[in-house]
C-alpha positions as CSV (number, residue, x, y, z in Angstrom):
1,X,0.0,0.0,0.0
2,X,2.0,3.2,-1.2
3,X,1.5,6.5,0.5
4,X,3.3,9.8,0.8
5,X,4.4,10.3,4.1
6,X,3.5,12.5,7.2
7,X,6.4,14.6,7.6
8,X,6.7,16.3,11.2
9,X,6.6,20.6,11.3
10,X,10.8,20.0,10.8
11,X,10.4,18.5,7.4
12,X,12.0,15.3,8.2
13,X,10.4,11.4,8.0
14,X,11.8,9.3,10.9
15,X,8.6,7.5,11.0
16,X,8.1,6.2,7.4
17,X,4.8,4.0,6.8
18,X,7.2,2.1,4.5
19,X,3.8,-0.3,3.8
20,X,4.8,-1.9,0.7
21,X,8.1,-3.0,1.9
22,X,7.8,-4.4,5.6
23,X,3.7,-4.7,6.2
24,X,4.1,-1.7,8.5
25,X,0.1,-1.3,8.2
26,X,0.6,2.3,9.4
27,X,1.7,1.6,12.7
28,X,3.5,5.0,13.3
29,X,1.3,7.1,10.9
30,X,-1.9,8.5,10.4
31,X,-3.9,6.0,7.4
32,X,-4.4,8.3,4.2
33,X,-7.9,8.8,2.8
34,X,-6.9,6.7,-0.3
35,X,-5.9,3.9,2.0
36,X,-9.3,4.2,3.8
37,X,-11.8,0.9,3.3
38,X,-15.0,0.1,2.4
39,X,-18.6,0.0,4.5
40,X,-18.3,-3.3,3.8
41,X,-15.2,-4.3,4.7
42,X,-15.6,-2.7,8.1
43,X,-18.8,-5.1,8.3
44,X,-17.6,-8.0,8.0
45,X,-14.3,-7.5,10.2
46,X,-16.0,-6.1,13.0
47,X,-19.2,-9.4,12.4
48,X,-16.3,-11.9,12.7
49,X,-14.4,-10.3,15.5
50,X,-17.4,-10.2,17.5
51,X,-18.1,-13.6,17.3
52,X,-15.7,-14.7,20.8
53,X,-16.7,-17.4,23.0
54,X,-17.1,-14.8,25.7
55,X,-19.9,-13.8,23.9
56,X,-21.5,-17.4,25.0
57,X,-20.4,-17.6,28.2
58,X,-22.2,-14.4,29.0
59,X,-25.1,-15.5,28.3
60,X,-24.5,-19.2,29.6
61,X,-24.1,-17.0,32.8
62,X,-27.3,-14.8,32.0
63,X,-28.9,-18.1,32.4
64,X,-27.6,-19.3,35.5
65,X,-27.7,-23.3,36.4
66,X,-29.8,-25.7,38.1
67,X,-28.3,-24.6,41.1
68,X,-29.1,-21.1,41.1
69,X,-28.4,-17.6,39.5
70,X,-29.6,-15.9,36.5
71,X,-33.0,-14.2,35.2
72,X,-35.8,-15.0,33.1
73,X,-35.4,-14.8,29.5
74,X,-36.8,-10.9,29.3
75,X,-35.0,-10.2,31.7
76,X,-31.8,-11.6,29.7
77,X,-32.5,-9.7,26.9
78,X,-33.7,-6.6,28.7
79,X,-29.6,-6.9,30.3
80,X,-28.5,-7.7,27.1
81,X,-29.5,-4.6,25.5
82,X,-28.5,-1.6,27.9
83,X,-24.9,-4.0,28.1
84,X,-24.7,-3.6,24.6
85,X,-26.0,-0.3,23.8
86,X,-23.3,0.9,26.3
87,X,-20.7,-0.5,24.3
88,X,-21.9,0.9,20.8
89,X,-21.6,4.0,22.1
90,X,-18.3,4.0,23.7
91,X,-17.4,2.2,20.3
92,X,-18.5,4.5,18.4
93,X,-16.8,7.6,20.6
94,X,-13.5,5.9,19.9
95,X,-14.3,4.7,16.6
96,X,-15.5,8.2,15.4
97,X,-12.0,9.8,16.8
98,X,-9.9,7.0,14.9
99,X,-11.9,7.6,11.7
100,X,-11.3,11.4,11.3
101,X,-7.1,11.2,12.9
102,X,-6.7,8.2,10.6
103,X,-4.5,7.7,14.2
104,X,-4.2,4.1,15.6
105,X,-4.8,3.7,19.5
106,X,-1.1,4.5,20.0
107,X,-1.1,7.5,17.8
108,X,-4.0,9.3,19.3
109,X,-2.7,8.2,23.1
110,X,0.1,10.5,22.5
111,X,-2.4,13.5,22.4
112,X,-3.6,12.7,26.3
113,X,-0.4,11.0,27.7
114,X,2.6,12.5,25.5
115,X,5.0,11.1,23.5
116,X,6.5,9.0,25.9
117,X,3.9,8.5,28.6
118,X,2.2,6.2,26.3
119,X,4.7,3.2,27.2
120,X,2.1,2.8,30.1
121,X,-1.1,2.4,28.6
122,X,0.4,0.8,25.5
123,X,2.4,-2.1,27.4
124,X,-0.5,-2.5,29.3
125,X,-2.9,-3.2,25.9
126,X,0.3,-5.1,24.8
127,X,0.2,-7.6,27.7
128,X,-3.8,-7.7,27.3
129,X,-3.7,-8.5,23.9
130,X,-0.9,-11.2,23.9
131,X,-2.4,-12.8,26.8
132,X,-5.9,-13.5,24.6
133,X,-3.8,-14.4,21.7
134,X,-2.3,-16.7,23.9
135,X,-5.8,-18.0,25.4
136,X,-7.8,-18.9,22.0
137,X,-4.7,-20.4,20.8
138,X,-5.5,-22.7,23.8
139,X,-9.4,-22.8,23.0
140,X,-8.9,-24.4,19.6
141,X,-6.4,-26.8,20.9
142,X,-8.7,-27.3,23.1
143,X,-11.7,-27.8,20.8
144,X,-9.5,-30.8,18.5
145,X,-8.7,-32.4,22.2
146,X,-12.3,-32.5,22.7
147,X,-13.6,-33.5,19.0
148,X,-11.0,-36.0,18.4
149,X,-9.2,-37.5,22.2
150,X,-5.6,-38.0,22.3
151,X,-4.7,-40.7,19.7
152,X,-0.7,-41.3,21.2
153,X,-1.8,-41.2,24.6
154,X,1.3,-38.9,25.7
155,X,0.5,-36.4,28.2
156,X,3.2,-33.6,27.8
157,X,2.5,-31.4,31.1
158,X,0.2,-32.0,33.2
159,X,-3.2,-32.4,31.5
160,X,-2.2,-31.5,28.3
161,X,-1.7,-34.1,25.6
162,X,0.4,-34.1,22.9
163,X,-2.4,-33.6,20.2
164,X,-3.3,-30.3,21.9
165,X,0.1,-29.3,22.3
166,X,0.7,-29.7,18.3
167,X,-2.8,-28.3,17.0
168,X,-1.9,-25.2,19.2
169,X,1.4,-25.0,17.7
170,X,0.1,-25.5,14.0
171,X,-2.9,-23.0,14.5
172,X,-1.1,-20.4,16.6
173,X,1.7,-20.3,13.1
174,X,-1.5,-19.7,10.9
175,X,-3.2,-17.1,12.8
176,X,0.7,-15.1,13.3
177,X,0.9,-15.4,9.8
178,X,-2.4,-13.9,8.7
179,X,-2.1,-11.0,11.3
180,X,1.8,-10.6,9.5
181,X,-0.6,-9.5,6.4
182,X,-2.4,-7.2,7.6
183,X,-5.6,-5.6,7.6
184,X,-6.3,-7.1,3.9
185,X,-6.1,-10.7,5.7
186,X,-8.6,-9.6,8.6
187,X,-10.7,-8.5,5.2
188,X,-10.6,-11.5,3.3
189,X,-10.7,-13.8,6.1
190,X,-13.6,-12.4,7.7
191,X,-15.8,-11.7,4.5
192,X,-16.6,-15.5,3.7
193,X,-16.4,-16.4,7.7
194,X,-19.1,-13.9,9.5
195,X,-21.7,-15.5,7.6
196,X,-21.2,-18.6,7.7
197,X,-20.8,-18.9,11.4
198,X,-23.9,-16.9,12.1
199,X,-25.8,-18.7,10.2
200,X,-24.6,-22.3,11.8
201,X,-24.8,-20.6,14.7
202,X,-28.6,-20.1,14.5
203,X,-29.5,-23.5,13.3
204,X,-27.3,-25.7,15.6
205,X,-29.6,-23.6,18.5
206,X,-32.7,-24.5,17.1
207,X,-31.5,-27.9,16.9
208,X,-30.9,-28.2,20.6
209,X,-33.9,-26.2,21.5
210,X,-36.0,-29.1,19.3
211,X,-34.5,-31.7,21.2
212,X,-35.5,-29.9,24.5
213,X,-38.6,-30.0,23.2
214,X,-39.1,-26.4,21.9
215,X,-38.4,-22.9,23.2
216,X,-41.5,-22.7,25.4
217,X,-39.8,-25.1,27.1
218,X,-36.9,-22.8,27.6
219,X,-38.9,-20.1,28.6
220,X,-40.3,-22.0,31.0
221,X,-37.2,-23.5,32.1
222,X,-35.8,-19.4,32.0
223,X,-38.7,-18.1,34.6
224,X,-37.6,-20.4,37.3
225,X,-33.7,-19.0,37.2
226,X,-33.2,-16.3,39.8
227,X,-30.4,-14.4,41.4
228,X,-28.4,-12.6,38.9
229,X,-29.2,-8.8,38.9
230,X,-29.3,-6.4,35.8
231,X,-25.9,-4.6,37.1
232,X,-24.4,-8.2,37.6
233,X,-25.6,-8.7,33.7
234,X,-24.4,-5.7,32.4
235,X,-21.2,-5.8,34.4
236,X,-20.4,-9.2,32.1
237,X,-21.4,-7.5,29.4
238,X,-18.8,-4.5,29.8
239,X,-16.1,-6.9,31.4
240,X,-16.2,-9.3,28.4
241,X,-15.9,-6.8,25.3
242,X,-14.7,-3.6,27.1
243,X,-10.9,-4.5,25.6
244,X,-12.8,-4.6,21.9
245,X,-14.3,-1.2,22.4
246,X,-10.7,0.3,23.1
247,X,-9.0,-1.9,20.4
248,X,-11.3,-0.9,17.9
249,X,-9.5,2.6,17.0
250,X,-7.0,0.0,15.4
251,X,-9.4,-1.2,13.0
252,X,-11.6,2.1,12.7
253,X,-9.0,4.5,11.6
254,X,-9.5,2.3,8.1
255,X,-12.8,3.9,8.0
256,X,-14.1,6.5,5.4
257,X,-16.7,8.3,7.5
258,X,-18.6,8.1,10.6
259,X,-21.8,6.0,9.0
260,X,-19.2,3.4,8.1
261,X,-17.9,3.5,11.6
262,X,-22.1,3.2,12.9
263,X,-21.6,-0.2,10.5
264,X,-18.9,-1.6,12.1
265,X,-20.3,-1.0,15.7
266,X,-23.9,-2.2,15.0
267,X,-22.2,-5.3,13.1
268,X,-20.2,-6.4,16.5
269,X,-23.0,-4.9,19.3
270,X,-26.2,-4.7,17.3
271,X,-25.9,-7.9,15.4
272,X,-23.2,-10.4,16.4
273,X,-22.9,-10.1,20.0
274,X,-26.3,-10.0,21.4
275,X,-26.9,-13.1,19.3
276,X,-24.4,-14.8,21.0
277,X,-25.6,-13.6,24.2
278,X,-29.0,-15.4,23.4
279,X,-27.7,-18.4,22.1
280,X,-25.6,-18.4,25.1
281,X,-28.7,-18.7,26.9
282,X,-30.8,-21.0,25.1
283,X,-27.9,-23.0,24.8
284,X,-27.5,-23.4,28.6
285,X,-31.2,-23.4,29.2
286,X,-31.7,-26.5,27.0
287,X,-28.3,-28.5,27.3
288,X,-26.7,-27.0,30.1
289,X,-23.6,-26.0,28.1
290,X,-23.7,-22.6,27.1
291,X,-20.8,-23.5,24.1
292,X,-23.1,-24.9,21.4
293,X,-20.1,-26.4,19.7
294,X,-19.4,-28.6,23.1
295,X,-22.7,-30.2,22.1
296,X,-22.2,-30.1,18.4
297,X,-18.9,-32.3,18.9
298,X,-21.1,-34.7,21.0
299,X,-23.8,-35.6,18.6
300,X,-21.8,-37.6,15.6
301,X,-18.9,-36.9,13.2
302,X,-20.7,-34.4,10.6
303,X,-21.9,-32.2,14.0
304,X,-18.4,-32.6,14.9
305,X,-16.6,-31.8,11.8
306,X,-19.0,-28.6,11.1
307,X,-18.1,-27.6,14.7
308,X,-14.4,-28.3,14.8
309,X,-14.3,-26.3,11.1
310,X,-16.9,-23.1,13.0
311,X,-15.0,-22.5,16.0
312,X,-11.5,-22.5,14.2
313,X,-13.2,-20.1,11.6
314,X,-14.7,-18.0,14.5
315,X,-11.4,-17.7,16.8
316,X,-9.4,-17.2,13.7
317,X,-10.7,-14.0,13.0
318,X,-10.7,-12.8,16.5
319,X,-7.5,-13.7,17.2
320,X,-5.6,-12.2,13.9
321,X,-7.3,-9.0,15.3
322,X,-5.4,-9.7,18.7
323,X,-2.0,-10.1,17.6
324,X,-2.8,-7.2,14.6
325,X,-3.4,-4.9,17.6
326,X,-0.5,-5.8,19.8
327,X,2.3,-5.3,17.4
328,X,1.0,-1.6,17.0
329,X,1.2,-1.2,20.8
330,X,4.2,-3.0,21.3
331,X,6.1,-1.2,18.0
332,X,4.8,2.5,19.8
333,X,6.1,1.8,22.8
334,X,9.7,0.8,21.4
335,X,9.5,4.2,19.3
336,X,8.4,6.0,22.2
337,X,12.1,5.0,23.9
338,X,13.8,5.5,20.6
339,X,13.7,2.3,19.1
340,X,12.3,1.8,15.6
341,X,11.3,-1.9,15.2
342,X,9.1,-2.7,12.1
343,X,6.0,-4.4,12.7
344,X,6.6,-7.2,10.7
345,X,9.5,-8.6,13.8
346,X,7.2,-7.9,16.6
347,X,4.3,-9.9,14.8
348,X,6.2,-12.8,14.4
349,X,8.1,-13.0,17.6
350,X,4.8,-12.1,19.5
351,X,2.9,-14.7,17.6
352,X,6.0,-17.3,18.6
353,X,5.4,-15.7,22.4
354,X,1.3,-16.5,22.3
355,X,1.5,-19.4,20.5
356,X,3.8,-21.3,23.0
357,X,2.2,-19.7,26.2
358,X,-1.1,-21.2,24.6
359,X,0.1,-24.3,23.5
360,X,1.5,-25.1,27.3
361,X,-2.1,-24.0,28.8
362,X,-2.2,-20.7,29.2
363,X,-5.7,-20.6,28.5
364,X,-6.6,-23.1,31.3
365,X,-4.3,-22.2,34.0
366,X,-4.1,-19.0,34.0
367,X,-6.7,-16.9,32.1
368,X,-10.0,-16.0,34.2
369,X,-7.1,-14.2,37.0
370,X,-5.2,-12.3,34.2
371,X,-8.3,-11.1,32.1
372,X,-10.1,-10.1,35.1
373,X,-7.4,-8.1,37.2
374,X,-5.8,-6.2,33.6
375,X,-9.9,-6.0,32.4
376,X,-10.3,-3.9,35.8
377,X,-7.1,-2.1,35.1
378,X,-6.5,-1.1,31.8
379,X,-10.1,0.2,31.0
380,X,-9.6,3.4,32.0
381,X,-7.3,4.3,29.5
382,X,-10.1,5.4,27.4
383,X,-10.9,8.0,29.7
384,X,-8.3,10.2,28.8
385,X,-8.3,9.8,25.4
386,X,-12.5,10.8,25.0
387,X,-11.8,13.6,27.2
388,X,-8.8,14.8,25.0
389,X,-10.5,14.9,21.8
390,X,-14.1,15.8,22.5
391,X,-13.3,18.4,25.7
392,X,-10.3,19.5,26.1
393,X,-7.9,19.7,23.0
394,X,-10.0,19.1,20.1
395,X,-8.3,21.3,17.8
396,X,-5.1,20.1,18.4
397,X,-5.7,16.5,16.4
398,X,-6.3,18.3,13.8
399,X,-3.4,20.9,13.6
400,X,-0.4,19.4,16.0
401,X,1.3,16.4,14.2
402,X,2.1,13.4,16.7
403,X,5.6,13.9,16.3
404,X,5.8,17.0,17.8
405,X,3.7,16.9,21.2
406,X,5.7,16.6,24.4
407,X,7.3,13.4,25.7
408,X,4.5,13.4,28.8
409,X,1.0,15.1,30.1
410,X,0.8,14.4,33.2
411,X,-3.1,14.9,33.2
412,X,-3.8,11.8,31.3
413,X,-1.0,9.5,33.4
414,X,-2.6,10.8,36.7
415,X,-6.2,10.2,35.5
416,X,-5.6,6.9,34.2
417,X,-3.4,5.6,37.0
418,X,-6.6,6.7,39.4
419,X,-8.7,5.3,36.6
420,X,-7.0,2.1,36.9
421,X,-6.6,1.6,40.9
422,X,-10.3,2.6,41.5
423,X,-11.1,-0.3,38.9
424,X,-8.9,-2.6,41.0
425,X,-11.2,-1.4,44.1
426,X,-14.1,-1.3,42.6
427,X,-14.0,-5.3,41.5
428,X,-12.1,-6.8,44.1
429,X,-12.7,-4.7,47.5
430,X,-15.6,-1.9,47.5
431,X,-18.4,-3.2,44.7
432,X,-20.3,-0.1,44.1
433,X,-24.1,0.1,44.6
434,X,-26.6,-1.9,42.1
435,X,-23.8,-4.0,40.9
436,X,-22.3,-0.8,38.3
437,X,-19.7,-1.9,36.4
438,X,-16.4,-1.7,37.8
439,X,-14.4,-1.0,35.1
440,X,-17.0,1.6,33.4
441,X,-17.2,3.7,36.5
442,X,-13.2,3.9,36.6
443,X,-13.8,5.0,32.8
444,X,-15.8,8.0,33.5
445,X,-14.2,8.7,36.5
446,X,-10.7,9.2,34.6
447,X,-12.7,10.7,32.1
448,X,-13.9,13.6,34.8
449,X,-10.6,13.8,36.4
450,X,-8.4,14.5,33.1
451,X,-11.0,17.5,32.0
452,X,-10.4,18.8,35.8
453,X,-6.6,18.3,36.1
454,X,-6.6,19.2,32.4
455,X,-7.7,22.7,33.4
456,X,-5.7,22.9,36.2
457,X,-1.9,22.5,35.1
458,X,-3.2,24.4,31.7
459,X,-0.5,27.1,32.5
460,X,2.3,24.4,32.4
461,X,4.5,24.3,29.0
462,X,3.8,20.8,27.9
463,X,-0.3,21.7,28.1
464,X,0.3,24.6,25.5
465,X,-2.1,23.8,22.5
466,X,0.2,22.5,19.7
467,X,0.6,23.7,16.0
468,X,2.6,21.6,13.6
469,X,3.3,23.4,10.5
470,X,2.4,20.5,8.3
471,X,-0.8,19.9,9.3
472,X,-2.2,23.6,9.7
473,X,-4.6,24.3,7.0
């Protein structure tokens, strides 16, 4: 993909695209218009990344068990919609500011944390990221254990057999490789594979709601479950897609205008997700599983072929999106400390990183405790970002060129850092009232603190408004 470069106010180019020659996807530039994709394109990438297993469990959990928890199915879908309808528009605040910078995450942190401060936020998203790469890497070796059993017998640590060890490895090379090529692989993948596994996805429900002898029976079965509040609900909502939302400026800066943006949000939180979320609970209701495939590699070798073929599909386009994003954090950070590392490198050594963490059980030993202490952490990162660009320095995105801001602003390190500990507090020590989301009350409170401390240190030098020469006019 050729493209002029960005020059910075002094007329020089350290920061090169350089797309055609090392897949640097834009990583420490701003994506021209002509390099800008199609409504459709954002569609599909955004249908296939929402489709996550966490999606399912959500609503497994929406449902509760036979021993206790969850709501009725109006209730379900009642939670459903205010979860997701908080996450379009936080999705679409992000995803609006990436469309008109053409900035990736990285890019447009600089504005609220400074040229250097963003080795923070970014090695936290870094860490985030590698550590789900690592996990579904796990969940489809997982999902070929469970299809197929261990043939050899060989156990290689603990409970992990050699078969799982080796589809890891094989599927972990395939997904590094097509986040290596960038966002036209996300495309091209994701095109054929959103429909497909929606569709499946709806008719392997209906299958096990027939043989639990129809969905009056499930709404039946649904009115006796008790115990799980709306907050609760919502709270699972937020916790299990909040990391999307933020990582979504990496995909939305490909977008022409905001009613492409509006596309790719409803196709993840309008479309994909909630359906999950309600076969999530159908699924549970009628087979106690909230993982349809679970059942679908139970119930003979087509089911089980179809299934094995559907997850792979589904996780493959999630996870490209994973690794995609972490190489742009993890290539910002290095630049931020004066080290220029192409994105091609970081890719593949992260993908090698994942796909060994994964293939020795990441995913089963340690996953729930790191997803759920960074989750409560890292969210608030957003906060001073939103502020930045709708409150506080608006103009500057369009007139100050990233090169040129100041290596920190405090404002957005202190509100995030607040942001981040009150999120810690707020999940694990003080829950706040009617079950609100941890990590969404951290948001806004970061969010309120960086317009206050904002106006506050305003006189200092590096809170000057800044004017690149390059981008004026």
């Amino acid at each position: 993909m050729g493209s002029t470069p960005v020059e910075s106010e002094s007329g020089s180019n350290p920061e090169s695209p350089e797309n055609d020659e090392s897949h640097e996807e834009y990583m420490l530039a701003a994506v021209p218009k002509t390099e800008r994709r199609s409504w459709w394109s954002m569609f599909v990438i955004w249908a296939a990344f929402g489709y996550v297993p966490t999606g399912l469990i959500v609503g497994g959990q929406l449902a509760g068990s036979d021993d206790g928890g969850g709501m009725p199915f109006s209730g379900a879908v009642g939670t459903i919609v205010v979860g997701q309808g908080i996450l379009v528009v936080l999705t679409f605040l992000l995803g609006f500011a990436a469309m008109k910078t053409g900035f990736n995450l990285s890019l447009m942190s600089r504005y609220s944390y400074g040229n250097r401060g963003i080795v923070l936020p970014m090695f936290i998203m870094a860490l985030l990221t590698l550590g789900w790469f690592a996990s579904i890497v796990g969940m489809v070796g997982d999902i070929f254990d469970a299809a197929f059993g261990s043939w050899t017998g060989v156990m290689v640590f603990d409970n992990l057999s050699l078969e799982f060890v080796i589809f890891s490895l094989i599927w972990g090379a395939v997904f590094t490789y097509s986040a290596w090529k960038g966002i036209v692989a996300l495309e091209r993948i994701s095109a054929p594979a959103a429909p497909f596994i929606l569709v499946v996805a709806i008719i392997v429900v209906l299958m096990m709601v027939n043989e639990f002898g129809g969905f009056g029976n499930v709404l039946s079965e649904g009115a006796t479950r008790a115990g799980t509040s709306v907050g609760t609900g919502v709270t699972l909502i937020m916790g299990a897609w909040i990391a999307g939302v933020i990582m979504g400026v990496d995909i939305f800066r490909y977008a022409k205008n905001a009613a492409h943006v509006f596309i790719g949000v409803g196709a993840c939180f309008i479309l994909t997700n909630p359906l999950l979320n309600l076969i999530g609970y159908t699924a549970q209701i009628s087979s106690g599983d909230a993982n349809f495939i679970a059942w679908m590699v139970t119930s003979g070798w087509v089911l089980t072929i179809l299934g094995v073929v559907l997850w792979v599909l589904a996780l493959w386009t999630t996870n490209m999106t994973e690794l995609y994003c972490n190489a742009l954090y993890v290539g910002a950070s290095a630049n931020a400390v004066g080290k220029r590392i192409p994105r091609g490198p970081i890719v593949i050594i992260a993908g090698i990183i994942g796909t060994i963490l994964g293939a020795f059980g990441f995913y089963s030993y340690f996953f729930a405790d790191f997803i759920t202490i960074l989750g409560a952490a890292f969210v608030p990162l957003a906060g001073p970002i939103l502020a930045d660009f709708y409150v506080v320095r608006r103009r500057e995105y369009d007139e100050a060129h990233p090169n040129d801001l100041p290596p920190v602003r405090w404002p957005g390190i202190i509100s995030f850092l607040i942001g981040a500990v009150l999120g810690i507090v707020f999940q694990y020590w003080m829950p706040l009232p009617l079950d609100f989301p941890a990590g969404l009350a951290a948001l806004i409170i970061a969010f309120i603190v960086h317009i206050v401390i904002s106006k506050g240190m305003a006189n200092r030098p590096e809170q000057e408004l800044v004017q690149s020469a390059a981008r004026v006019g």
